[in-house]
C-alpha positions in Angstrom: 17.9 -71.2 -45.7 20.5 -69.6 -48.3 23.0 -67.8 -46.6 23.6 -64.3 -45.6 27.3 -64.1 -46.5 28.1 -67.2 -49.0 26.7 -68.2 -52.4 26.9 -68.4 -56.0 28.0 -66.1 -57.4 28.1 -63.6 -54.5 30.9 -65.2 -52.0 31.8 -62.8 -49.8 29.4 -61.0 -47.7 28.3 -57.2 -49.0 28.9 -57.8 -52.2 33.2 -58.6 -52.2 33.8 -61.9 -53.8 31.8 -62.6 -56.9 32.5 -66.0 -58.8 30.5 -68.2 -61.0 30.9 -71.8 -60.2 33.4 -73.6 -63.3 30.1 -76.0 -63.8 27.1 -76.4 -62.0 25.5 -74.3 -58.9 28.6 -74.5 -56.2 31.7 -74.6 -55.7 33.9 -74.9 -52.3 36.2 -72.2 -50.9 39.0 -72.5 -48.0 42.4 -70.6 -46.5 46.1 -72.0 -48.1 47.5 -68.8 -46.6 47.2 -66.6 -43.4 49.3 -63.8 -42.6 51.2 -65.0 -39.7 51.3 -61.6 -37.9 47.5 -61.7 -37.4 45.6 -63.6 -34.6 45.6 -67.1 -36.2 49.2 -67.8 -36.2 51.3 -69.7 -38.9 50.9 -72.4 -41.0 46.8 -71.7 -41.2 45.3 -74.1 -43.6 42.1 -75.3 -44.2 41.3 -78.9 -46.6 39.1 -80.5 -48.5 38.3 -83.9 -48.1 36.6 -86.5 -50.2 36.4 -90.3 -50.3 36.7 -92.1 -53.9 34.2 -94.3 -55.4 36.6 -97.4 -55.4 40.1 -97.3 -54.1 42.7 -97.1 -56.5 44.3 -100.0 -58.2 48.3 -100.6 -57.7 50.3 -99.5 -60.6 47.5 -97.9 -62.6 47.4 -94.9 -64.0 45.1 -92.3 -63.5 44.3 -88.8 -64.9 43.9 -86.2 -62.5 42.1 -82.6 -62.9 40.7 -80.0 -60.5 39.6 -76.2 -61.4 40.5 -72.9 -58.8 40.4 -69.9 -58.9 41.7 -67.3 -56.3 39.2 -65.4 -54.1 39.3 -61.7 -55.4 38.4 -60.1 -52.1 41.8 -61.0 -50.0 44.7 -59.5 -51.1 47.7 -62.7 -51.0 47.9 -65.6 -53.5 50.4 -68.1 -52.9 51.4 -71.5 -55.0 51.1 -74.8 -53.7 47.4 -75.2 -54.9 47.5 -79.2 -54.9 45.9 -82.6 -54.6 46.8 -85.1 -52.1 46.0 -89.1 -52.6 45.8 -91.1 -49.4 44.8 -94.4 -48.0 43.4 -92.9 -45.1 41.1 -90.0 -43.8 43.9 -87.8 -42.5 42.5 -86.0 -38.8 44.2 -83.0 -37.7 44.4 -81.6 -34.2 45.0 -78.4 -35.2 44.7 -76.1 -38.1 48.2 -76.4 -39.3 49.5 -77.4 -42.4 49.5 -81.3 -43.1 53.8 -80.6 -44.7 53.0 -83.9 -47.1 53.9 -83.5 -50.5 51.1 -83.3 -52.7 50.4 -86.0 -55.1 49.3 -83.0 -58.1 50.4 -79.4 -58.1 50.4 -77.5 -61.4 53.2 -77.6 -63.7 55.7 -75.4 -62.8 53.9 -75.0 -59.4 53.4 -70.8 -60.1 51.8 -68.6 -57.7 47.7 -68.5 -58.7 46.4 -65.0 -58.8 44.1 -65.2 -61.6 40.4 -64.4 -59.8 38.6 -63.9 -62.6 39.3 -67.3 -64.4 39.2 -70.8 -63.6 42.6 -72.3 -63.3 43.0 -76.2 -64.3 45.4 -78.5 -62.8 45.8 -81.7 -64.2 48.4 -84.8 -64.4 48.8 -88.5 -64.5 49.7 -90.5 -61.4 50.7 -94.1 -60.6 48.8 -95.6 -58.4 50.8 -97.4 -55.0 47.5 -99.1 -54.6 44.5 -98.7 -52.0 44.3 -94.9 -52.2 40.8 -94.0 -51.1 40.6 -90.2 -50.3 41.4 -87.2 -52.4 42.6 -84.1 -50.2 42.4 -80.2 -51.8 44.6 -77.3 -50.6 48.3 -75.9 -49.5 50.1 -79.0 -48.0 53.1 -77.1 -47.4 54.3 -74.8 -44.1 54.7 -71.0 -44.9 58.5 -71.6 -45.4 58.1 -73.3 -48.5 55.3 -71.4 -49.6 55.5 -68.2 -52.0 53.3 -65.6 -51.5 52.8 -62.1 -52.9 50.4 -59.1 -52.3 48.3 -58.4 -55.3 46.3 -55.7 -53.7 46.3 -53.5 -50.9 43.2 -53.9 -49.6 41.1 -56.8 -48.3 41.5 -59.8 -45.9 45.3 -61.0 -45.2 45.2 -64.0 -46.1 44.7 -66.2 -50.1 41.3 -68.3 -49.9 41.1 -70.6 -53.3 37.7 -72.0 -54.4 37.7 -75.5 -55.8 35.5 -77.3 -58.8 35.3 -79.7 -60.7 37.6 -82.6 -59.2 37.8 -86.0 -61.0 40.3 -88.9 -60.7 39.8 -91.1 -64.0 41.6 -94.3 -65.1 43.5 -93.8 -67.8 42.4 -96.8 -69.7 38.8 -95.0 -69.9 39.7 -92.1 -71.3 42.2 -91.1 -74.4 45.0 -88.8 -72.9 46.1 -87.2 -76.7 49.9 -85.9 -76.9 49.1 -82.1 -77.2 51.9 -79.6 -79.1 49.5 -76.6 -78.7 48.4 -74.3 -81.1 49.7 -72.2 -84.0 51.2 -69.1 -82.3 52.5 -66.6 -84.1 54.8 -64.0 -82.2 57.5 -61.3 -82.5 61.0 -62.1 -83.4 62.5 -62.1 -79.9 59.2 -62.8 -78.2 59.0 -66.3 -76.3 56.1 -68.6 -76.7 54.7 -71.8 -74.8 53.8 -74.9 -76.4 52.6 -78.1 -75.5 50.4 -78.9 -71.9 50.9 -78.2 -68.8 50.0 -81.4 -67.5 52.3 -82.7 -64.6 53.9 -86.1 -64.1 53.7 -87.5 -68.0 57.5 -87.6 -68.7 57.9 -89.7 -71.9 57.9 -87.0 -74.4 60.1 -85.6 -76.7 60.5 -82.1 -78.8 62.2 -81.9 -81.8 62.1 -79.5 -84.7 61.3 -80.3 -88.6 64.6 -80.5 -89.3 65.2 -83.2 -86.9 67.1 -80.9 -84.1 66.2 -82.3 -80.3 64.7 -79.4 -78.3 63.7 -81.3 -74.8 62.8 -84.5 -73.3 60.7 -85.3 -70.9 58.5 -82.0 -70.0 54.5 -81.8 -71.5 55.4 -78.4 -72.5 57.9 -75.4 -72.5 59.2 -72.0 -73.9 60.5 -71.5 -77.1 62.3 -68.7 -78.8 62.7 -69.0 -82.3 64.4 -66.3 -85.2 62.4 -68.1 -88.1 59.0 -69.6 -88.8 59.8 -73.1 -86.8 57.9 -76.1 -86.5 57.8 -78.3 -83.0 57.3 -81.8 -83.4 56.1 -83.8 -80.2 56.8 -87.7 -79.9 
């Protein structure tokens, strides 16, 4: 029987969370943040877990990519939204937080609070070889976790829905080197260019004129005083 409190794309019971799935009929919700003052205690996190087709190949590359988006009915978001490889199905006795270092967070690892939109997360990873399960959540304890309040009311705590998770070898798909659009701003605005796509590292900015900007990073900020073309290697 449908439920009385959950679906697609009302989430929350009476009417609180609304959210369209990113594709599809469903998508998957849990905690990566309870206030540690309420009845639960610290470190609160729930995961998702999922077993891979095949097991990973060692020293292959692979693209990774999942969609969230923050619940809108609780009132924290916090960053640390991330993937986690492993070779095993990881069994918790508790409800704490796993502290492993995720294999994918998003670049720059911000704080999510978009609950409208469907955030991507994406990156490349090198395979150590027999990686079978692909985890979803906050890894990290509460001390090395940012959170903020982006509105007073609600649940205490930031509940992220998941969609869309994929794993791909790279040799079946063509990753393109990506400079970003056109943009046109204010003089002393800032812009971003490029991707935000973690873990690729051989890349390299320069201007027209031949000037190096950065190395290494998919994408960043810019400030230029005249019309300026960015050239990615």
């Amino acid at each position: 029987m449908p439920s009385t409190c959950c679906g697609v794309p009302i989430n929350v019971a009476n009417g609180y969370g609304f959210q369209y799935a990113h594709s599809g009929k469903a998508f998957i919700c849990i905690y990566c943040y309870y206030d540690s003052t309420k009845s639960f205690g610290k470190n609160v996190r729930d995961y998702i877990v999922g077993k891979l087709m095949s097991n990973l190949v060692s020293d292959k590359l692979y693209y990774l990519e999942f969609f969230t988006n923050k619940m809108d009915y609780y009132n924290k978001a916090n960053n640390n939204i991330g993937l986690l490889l492993s070779d095993t199905d990881i069994v918790r006795n508790s409800r704490e937080a796993l502290n492993i270092p995720p294999t994918l967070l998003p670049y720059g690892n911000p704080v999510i609070t978009d609950s409208v939109n469907w955030t991507k997360v994406s990156g490349v990873y090198r395979a150590h070889g027999g990686e079978q399960y692909v985890l979803l959540g906050n890894f990290l304890p509460d001390s090395l976790t940012t959170v903020v309040q982006v509105h007073p009311g609600g649940y205490e705590q930031a509940t992220y829905s998941f969609d869309d998770v994929s794993v791909i070898p790279l040799d079946s798909l063509v990753l393109k080197a990506d400079a970003g659009r056109d943009t046109t701003i204010y003089k002393g605005d800032s812009a971003w260019i490029g991707s935000r796509i973690s873990g690729i590292t051989d890349m390299h900015w320069r201007t027209s004129a031949g000037g190096v900007v950065a190395d290494s990073v998919p994408g960043l900020w810019v400030k230029p005083t005249t019309t300026t073309t960015y050239i990615l290697d």
